[in-house]
Structure formats: C-alpha cells, structure tokens
N, CA, C and O atoms as a Tinker XYZ file with bonds, in Angstrom:
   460  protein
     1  N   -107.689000   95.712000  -17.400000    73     2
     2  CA  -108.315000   95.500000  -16.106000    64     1     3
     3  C   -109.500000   94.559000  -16.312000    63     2     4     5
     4  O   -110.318000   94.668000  -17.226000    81     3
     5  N   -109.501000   93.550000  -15.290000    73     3     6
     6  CA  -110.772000   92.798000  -15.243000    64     5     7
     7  C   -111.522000   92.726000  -13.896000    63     6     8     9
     8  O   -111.068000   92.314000  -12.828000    81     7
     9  N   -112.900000   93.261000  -14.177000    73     7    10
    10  CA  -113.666000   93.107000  -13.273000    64     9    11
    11  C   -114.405000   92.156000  -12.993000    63    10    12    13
    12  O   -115.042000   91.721000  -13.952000    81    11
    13  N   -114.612000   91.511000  -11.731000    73    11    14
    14  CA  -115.458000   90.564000  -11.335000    64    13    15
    15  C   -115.872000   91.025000  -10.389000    63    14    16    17
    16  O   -115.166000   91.375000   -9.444000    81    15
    17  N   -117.628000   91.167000  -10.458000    73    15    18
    18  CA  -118.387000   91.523000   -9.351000    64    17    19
    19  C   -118.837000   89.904000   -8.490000    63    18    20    21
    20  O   -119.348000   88.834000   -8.817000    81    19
    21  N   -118.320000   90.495000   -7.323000    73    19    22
    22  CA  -119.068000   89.066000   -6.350000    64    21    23
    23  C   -120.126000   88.208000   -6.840000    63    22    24    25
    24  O   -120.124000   86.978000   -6.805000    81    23
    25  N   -120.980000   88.922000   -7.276000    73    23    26
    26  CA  -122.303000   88.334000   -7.394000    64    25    27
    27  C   -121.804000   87.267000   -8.567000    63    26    28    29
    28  O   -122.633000   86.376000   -8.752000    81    27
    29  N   -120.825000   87.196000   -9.248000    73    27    30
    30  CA  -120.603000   86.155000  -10.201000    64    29    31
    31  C   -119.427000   85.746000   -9.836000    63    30    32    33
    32  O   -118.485000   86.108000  -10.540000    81    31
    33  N   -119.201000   85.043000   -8.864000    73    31    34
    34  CA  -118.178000   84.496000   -8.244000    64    33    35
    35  C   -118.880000   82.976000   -8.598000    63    34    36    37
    36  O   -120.109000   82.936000   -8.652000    81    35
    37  N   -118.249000   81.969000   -8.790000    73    35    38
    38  CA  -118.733000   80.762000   -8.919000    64    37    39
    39  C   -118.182000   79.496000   -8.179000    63    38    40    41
    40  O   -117.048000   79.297000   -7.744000    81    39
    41  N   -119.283000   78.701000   -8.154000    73    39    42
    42  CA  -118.471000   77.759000   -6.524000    64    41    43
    43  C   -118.058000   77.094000   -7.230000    63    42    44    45
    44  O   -118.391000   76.804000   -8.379000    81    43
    45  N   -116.687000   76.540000   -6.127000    73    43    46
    46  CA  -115.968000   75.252000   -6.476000    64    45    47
    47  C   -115.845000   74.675000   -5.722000    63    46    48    49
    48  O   -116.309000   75.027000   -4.638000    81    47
    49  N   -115.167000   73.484000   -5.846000    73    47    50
    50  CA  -115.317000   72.587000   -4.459000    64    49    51
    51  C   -113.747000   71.734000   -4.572000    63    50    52    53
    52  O   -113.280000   71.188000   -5.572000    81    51
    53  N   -113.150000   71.836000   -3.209000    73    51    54
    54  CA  -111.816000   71.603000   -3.419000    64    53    55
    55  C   -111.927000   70.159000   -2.767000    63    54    56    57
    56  O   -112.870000   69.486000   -2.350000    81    55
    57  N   -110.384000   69.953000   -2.870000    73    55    58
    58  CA  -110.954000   68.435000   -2.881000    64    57    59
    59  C   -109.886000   67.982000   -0.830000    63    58    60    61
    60  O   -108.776000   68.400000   -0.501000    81    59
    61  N   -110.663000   67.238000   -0.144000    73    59    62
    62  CA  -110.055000   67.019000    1.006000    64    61    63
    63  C   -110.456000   68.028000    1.674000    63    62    64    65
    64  O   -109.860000   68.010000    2.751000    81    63
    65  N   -111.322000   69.117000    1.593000    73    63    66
    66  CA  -112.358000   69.798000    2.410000    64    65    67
    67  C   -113.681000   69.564000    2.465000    63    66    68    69
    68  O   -114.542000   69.342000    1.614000    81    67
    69  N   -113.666000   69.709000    4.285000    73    67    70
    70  CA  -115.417000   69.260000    4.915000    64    69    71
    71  C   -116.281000   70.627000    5.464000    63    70    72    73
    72  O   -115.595000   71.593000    5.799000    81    71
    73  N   -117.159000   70.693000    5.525000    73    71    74
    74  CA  -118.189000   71.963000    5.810000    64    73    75
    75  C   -117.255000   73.474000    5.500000    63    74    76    77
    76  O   -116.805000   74.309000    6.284000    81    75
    77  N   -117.217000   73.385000    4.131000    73    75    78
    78  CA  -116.194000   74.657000    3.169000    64    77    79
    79  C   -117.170000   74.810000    2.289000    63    78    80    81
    80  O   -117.887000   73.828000    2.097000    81    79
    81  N   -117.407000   75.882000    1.643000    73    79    82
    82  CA  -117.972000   76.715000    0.776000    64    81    83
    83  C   -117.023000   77.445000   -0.390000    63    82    84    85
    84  O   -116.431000   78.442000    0.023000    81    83
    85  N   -116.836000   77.152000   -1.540000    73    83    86
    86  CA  -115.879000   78.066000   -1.992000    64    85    87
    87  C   -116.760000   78.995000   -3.394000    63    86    88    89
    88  O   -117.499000   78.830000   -4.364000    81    87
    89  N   -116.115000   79.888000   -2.711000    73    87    90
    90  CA  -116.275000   80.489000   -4.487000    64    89    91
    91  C   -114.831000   81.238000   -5.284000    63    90    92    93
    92  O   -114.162000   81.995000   -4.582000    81    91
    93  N   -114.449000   81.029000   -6.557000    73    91    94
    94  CA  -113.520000   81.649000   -7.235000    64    93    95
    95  C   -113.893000   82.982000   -7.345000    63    94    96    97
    96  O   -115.036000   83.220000   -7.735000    81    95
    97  N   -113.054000   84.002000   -7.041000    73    95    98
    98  CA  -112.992000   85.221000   -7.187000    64    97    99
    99  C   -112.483000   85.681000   -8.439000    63    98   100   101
   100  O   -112.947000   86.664000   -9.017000    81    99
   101  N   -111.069000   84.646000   -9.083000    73    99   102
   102  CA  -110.426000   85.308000  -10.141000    64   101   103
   103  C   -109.431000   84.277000  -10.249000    63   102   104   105
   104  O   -108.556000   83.875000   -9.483000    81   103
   105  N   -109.883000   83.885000  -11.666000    73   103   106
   106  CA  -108.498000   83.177000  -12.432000    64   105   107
   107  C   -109.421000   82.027000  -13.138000    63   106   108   109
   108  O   -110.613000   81.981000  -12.835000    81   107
   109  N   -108.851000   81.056000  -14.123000    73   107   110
   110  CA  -109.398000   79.566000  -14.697000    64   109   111
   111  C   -110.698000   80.646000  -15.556000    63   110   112   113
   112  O   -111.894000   80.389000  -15.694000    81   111
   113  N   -110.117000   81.576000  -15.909000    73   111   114
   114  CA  -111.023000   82.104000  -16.724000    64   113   115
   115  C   -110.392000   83.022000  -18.278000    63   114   116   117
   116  O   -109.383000   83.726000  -18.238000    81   115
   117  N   -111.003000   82.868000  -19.204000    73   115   118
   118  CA  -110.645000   83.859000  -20.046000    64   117   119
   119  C   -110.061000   85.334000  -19.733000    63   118   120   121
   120  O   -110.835000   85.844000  -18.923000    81   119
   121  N   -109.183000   86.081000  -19.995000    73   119   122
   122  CA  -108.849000   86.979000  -19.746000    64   121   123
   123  C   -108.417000   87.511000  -18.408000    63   122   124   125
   124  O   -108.251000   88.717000  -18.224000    81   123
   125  N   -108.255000   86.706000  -17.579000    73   123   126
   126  CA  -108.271000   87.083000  -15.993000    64   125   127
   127  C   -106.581000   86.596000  -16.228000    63   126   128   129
   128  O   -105.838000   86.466000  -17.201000    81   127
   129  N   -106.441000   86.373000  -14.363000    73   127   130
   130  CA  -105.236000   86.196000  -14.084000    64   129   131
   131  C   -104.000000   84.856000  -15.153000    63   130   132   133
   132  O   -104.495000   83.857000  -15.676000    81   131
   133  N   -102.897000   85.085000  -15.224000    73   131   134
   134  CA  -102.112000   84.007000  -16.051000    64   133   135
   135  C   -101.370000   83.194000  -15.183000    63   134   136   137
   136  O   -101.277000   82.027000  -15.561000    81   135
   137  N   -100.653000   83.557000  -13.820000    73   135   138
   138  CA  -100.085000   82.625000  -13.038000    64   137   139
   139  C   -100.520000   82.323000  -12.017000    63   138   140   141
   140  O    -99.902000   81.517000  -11.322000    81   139
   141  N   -101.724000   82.869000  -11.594000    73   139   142
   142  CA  -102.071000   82.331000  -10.281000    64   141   143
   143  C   -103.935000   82.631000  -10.379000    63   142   144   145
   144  O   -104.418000   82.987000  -11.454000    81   143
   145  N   -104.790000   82.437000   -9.182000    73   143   146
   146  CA  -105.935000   82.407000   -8.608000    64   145   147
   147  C   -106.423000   82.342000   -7.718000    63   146   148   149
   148  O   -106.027000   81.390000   -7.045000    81   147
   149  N   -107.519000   83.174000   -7.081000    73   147   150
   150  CA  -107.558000   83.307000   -5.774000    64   149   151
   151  C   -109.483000   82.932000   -5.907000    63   150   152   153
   152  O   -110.304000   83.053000   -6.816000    81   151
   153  N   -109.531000   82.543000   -4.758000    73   151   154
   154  CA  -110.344000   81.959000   -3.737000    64   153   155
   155  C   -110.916000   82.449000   -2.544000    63   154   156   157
   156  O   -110.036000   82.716000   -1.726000    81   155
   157  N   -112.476000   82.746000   -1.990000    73   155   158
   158  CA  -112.673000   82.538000   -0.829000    64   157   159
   159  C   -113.277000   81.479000   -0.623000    63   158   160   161
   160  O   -113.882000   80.666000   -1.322000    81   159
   161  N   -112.964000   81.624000    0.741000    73   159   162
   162  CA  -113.082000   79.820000    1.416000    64   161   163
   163  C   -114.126000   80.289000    2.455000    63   162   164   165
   164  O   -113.715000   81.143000    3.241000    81   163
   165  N   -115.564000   79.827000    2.613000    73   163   166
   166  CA  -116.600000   79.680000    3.634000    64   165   167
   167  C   -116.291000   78.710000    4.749000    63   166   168   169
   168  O   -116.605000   77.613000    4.287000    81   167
   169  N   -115.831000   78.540000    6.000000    73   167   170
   170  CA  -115.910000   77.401000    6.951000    64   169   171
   171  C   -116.686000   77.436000    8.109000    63   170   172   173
   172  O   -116.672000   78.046000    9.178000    81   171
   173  N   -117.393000   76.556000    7.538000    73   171   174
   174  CA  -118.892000   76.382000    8.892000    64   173   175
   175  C   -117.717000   75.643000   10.159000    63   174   176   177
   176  O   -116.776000   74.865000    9.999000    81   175
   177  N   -118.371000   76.399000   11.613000    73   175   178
   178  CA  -117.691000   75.793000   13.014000    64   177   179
   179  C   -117.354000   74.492000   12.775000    63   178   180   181
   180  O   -118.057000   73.915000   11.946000    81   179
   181  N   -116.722000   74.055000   13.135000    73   179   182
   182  CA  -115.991000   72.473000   12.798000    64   181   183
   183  C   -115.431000   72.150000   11.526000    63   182   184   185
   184  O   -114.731000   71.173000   11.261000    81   183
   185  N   -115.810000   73.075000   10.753000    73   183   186
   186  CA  -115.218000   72.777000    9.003000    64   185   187
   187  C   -113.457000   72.811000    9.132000    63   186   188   189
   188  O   -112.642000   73.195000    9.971000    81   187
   189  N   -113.414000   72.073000    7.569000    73   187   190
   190  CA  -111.338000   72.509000    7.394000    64   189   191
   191  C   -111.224000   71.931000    6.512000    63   190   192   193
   192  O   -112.165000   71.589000    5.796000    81   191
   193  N   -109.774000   71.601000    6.277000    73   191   194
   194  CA  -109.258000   70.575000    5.272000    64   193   195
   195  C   -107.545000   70.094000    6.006000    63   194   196   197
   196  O   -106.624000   70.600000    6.648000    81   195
   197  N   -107.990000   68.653000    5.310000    73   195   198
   198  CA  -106.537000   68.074000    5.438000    64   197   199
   199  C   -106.864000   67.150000    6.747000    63   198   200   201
   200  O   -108.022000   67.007000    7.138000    81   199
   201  N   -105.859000   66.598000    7.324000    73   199   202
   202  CA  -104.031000   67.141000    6.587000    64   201   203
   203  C   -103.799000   66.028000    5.211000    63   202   204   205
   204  O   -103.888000   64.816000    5.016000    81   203
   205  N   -103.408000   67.418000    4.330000    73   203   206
   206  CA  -102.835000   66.609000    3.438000    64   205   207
   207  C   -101.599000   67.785000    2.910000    63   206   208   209
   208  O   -101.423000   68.772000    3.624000    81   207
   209  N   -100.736000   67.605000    1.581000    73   207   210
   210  CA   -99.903000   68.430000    1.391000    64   209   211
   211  C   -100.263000   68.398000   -0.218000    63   210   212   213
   212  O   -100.763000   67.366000   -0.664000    81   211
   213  N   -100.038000   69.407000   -1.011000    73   211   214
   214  CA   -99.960000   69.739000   -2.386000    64   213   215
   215  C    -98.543000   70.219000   -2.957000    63   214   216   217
   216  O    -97.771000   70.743000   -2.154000    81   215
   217  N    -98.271000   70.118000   -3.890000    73   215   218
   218  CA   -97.032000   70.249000   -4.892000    64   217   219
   219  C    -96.949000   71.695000   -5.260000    63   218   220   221
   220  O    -95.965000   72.292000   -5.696000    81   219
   221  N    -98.817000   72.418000   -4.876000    73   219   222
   222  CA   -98.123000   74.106000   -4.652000    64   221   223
   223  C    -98.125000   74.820000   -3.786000    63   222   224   225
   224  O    -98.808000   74.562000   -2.795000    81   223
   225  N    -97.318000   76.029000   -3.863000    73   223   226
   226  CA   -97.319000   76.828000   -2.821000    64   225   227
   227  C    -99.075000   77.711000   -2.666000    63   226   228   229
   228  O   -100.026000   77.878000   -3.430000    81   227
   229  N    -98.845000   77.980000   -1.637000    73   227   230
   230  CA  -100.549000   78.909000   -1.381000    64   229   231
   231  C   -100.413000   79.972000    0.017000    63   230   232   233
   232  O    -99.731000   79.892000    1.038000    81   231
   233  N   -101.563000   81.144000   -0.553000    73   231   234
   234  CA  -101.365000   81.806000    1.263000    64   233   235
   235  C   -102.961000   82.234000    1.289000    63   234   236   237
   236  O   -103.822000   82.682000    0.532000    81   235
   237  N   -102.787000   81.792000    2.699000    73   235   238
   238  CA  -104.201000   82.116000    3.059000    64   237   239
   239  C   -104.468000   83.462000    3.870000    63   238   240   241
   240  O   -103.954000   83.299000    4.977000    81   239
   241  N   -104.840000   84.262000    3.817000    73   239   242
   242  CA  -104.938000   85.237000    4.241000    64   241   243
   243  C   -106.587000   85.709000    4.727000    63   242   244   245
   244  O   -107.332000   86.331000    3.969000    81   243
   245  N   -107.064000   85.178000    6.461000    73   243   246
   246  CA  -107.974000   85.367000    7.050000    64   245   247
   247  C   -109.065000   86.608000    6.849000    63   246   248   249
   248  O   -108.817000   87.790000    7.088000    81   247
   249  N   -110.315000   86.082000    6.361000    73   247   250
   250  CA  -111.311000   87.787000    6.197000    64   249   251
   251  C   -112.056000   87.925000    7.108000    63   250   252   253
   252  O   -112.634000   88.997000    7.290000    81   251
   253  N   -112.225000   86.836000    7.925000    73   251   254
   254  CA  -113.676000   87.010000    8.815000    64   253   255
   255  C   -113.301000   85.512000   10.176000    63   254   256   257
   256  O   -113.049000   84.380000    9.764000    81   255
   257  N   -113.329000   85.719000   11.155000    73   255   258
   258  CA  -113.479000   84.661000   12.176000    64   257   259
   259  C   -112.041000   84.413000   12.528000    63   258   260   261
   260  O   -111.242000   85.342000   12.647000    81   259
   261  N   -111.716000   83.145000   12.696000    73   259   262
   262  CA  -110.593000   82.505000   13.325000    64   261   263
   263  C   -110.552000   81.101000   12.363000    63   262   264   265
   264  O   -111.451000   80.318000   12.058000    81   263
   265  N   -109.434000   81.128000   12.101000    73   263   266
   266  CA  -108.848000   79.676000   11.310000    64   265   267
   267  C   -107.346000   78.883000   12.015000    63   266   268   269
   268  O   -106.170000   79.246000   11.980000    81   267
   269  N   -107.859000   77.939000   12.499000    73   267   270
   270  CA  -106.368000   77.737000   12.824000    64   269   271
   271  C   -105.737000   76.684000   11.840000    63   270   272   273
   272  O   -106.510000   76.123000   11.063000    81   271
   273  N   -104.229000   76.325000   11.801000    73   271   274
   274  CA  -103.560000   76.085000   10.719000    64   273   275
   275  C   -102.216000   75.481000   11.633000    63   274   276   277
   276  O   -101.385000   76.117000   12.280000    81   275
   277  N   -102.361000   73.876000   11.401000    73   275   278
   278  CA  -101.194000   73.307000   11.248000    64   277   279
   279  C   -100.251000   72.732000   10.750000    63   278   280   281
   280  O   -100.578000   71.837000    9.971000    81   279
   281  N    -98.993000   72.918000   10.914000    73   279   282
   282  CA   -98.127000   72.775000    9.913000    64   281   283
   283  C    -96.682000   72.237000   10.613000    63   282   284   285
   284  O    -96.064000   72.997000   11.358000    81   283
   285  N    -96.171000   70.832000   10.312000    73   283   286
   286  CA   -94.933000   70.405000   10.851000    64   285   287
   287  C    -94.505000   70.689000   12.355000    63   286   288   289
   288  O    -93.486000   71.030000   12.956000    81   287
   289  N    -95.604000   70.422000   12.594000    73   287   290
   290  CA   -95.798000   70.347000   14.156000    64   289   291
   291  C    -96.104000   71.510000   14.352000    63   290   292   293
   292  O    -96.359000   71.392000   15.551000    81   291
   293  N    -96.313000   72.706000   14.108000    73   291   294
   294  CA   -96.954000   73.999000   14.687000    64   293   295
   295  C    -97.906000   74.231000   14.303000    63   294   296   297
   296  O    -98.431000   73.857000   13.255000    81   295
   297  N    -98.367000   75.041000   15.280000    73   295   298
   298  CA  -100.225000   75.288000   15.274000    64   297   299
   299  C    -99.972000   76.896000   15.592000    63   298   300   301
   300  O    -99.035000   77.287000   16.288000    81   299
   301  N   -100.824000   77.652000   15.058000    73   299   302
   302  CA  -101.066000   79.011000   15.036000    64   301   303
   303  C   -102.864000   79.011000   14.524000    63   302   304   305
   304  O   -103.541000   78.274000   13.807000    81   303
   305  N   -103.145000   80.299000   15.357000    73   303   306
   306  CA  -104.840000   80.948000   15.028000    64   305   307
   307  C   -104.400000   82.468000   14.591000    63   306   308   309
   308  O   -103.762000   83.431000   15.014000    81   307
   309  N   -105.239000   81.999000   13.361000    73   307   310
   310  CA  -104.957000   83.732000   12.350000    64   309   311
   311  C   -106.505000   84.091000   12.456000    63   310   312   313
   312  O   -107.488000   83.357000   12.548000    81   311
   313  N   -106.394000   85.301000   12.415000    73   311   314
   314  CA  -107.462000   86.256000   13.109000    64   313   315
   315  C   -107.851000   86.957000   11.538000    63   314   316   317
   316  O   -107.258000   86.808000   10.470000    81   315
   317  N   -108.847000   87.614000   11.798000    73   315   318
   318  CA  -108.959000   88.729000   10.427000    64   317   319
   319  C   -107.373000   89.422000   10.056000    63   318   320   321
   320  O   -106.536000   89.829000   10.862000    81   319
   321  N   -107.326000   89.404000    9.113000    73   319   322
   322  CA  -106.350000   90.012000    8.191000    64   321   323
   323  C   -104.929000   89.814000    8.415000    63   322   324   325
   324  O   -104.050000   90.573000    8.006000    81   323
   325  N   -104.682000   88.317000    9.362000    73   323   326
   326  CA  -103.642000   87.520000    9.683000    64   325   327
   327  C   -103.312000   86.913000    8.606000    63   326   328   329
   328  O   -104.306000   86.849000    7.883000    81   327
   329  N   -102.209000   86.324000    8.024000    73   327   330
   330  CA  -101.886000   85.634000    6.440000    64   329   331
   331  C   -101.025000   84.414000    6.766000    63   330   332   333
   332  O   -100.815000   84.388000    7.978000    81   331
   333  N   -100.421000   83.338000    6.087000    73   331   334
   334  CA   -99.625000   82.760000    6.138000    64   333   335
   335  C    -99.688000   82.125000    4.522000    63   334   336   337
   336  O   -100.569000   81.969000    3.676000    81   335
   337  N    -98.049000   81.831000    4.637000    73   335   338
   338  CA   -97.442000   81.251000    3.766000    64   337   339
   339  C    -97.338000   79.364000    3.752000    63   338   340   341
   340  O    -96.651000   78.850000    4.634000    81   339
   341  N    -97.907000   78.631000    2.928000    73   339   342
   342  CA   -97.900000   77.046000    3.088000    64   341   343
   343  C    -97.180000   76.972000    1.482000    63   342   344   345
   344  O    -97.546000   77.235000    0.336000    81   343
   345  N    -95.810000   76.397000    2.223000    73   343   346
   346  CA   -95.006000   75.796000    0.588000    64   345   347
   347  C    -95.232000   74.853000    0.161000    63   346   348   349
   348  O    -95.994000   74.104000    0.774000    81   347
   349  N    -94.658000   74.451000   -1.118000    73   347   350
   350  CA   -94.948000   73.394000   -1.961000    64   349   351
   351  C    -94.743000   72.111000   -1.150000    63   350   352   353
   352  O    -93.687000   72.095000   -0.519000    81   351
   353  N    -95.487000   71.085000   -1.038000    73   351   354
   354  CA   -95.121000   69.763000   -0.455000    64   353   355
   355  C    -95.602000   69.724000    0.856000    63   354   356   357
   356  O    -95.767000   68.611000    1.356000    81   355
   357  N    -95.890000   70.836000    1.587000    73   355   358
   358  CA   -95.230000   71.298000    2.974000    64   357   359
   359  C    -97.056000   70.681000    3.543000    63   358   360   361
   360  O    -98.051000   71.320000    3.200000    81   359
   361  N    -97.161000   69.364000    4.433000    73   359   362
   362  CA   -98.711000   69.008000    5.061000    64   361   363
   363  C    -98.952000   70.080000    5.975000    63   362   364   365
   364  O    -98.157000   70.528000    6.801000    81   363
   365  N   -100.008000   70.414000    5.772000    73   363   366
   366  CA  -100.815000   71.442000    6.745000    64   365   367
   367  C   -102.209000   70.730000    6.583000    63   366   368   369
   368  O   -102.584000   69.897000    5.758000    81   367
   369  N   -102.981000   71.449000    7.854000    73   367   370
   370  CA  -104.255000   70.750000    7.921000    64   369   371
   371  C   -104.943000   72.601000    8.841000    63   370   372   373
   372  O   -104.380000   73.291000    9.691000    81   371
   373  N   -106.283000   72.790000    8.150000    73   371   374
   374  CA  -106.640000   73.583000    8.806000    64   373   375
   375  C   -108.250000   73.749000    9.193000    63   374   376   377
   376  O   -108.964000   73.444000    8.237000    81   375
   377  N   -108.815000   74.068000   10.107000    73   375   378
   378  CA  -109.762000   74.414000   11.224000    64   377   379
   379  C   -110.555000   75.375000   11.760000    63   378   380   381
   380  O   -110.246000   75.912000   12.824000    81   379
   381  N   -111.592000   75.678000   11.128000    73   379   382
   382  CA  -112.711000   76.634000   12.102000    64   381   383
   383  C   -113.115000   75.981000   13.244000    63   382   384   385
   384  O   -114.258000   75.540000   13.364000    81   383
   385  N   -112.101000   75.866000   14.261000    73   383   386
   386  CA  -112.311000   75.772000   16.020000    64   385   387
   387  C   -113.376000   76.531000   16.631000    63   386   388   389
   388  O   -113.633000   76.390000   17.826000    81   387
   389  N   -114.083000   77.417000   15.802000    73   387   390
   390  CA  -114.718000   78.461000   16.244000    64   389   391
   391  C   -116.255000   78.267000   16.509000    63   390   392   393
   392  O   -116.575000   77.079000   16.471000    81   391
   393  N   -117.381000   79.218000   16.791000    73   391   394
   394  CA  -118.744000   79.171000   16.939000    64   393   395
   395  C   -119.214000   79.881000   15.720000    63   394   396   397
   396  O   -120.257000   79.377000   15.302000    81   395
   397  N   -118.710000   81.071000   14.879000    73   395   398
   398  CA  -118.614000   81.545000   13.810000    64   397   399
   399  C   -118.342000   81.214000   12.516000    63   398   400   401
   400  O   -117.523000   80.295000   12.519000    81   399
   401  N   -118.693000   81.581000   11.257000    73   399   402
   402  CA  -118.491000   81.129000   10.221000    64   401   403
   403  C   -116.953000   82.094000    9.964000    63   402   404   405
   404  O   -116.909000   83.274000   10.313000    81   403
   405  N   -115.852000   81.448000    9.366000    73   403   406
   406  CA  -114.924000   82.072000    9.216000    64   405   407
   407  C   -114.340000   81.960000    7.927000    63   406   408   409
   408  O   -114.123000   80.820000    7.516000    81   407
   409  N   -113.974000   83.166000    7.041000    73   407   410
   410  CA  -113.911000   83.178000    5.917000    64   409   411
   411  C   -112.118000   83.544000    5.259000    63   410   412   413
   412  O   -111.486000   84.408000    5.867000    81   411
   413  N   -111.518000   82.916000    4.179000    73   411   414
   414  CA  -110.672000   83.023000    4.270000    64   413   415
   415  C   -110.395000   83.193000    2.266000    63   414   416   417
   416  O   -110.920000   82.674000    1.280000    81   415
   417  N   -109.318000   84.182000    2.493000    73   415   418
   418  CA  -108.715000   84.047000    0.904000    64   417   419
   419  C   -108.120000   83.353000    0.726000    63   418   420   421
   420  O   -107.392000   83.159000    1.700000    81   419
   421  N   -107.853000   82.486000   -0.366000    73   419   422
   422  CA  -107.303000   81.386000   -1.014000    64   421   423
   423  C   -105.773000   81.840000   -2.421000    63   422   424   425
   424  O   -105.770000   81.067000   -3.379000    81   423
   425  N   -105.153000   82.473000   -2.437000    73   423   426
   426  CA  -104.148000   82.356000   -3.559000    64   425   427
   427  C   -103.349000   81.763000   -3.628000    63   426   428   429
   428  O   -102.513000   81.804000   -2.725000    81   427
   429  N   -103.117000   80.590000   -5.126000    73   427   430
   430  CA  -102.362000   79.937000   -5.639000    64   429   431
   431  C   -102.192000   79.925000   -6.691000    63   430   432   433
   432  O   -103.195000   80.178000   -7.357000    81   431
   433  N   -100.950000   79.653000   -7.440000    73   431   434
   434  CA  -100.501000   79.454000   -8.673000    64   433   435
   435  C   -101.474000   78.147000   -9.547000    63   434   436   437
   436  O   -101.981000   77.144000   -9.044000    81   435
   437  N   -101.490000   78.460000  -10.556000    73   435   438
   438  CA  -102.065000   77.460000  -11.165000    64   437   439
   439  C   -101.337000   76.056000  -11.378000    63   438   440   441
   440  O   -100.109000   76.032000  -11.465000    81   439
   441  N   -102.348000   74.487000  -11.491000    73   439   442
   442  CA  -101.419000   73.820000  -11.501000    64   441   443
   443  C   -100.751000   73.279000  -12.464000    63   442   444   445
   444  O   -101.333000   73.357000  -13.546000    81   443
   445  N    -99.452000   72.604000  -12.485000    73   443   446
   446  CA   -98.785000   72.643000  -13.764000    64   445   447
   447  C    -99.529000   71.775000  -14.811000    63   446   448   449
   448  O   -100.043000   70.701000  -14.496000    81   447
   449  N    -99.566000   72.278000  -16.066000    73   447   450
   450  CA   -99.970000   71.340000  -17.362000    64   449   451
   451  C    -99.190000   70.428000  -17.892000    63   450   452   453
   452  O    -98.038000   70.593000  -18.294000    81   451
   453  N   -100.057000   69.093000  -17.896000    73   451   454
   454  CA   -99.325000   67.854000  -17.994000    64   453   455
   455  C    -99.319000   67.689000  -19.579000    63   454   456   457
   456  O   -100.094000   68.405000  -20.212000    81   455
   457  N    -98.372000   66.657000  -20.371000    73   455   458
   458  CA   -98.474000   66.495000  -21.218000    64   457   459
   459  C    -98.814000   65.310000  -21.920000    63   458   460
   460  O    -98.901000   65.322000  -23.148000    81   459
C-alpha cells in the first residue's frame, strides 16, 4: 500500500490547458502506481483544455462544480460524481462554463516509452 497525503500532491502542468491547476495525486513516482496515474484538475470559470486529441485513453470523473466536455460533435455537463470515458485519438475539448471553481479527477495510463 502507498500512501499519499494531499498535502504532498505536486503540481503539474499539462500541456493545451488555460486557467487549470493540477496536482498529481498518484503515479510517475517510485513505488506507486505501474500502468496508469491520476490527477486533479483545478478550473477557474472560463478555464479548459483543447480541443485537441491524445494517443491515450483517459476518464474524467467530476469532484466539485460543472465541466462540460465535447466530443465528435456532442456536448454533455457532468456534475459532481458524473464520469466519462475519452478514447485514444478521440478530440475532445473541455470547459468550466461555470461561476465556480470546478474540480475534476484525471486517470490515465502512462505514456508509451520510446526507444
């Protein structure tokens, strides 16, 4: 078992996101997770990312506010403890539409090692 207390969560900064906050919760670390890593995501009102698309799969799964999330022409607003699935390749672009700061989990597989 590995514990990580919040308080040592450490920021990162992803790339093609605007007014986002991140910190790693777990993984890209010694002894922690081996295939994947998770993330919360801070989004100040007007914040997001994209549209762009990545080569991995990811799900975001809403903790706090409203995020909306589009994807191949559909648009959906996930609420607290609403989730979705974004596959490999697949452009999505997503949005704190909101007046609130809205916070979101981040899990993805790690990315592949080049040689």
């Amino acid at each position: 078992m590995k514990i990580k207390r919040f308080a040592e969560a450490k920021p990162y900064a992803a790339p093609n996101h605007y007014d986002m906050r991140g910190l790693r919760l777990q993984g890209f670390e010694e002894g922690g997770p081996q295939r994947f890593w998770v993330g919360l995501s801070h989004f100040l009102p007007g914040g997001g990312a994209g549209p762009d698309a990545s080569p991995l799969e990811k799900i975001y799964v809403v903790v706090a506010g409203e995020i909306t999330v589009r994807c191949a022409g559909d648009e959906a607003v996930l609420g607290a403890l609403d989730s979705c699935h974004i596959g490999p390749g697949e452009p999505r672009e997503i949005r704190n539409e909101g007046n609130a700061v809205a916070s979101m989990l981040v899990i993805m597989p790690y990315p592949e090692k080049t040689s």
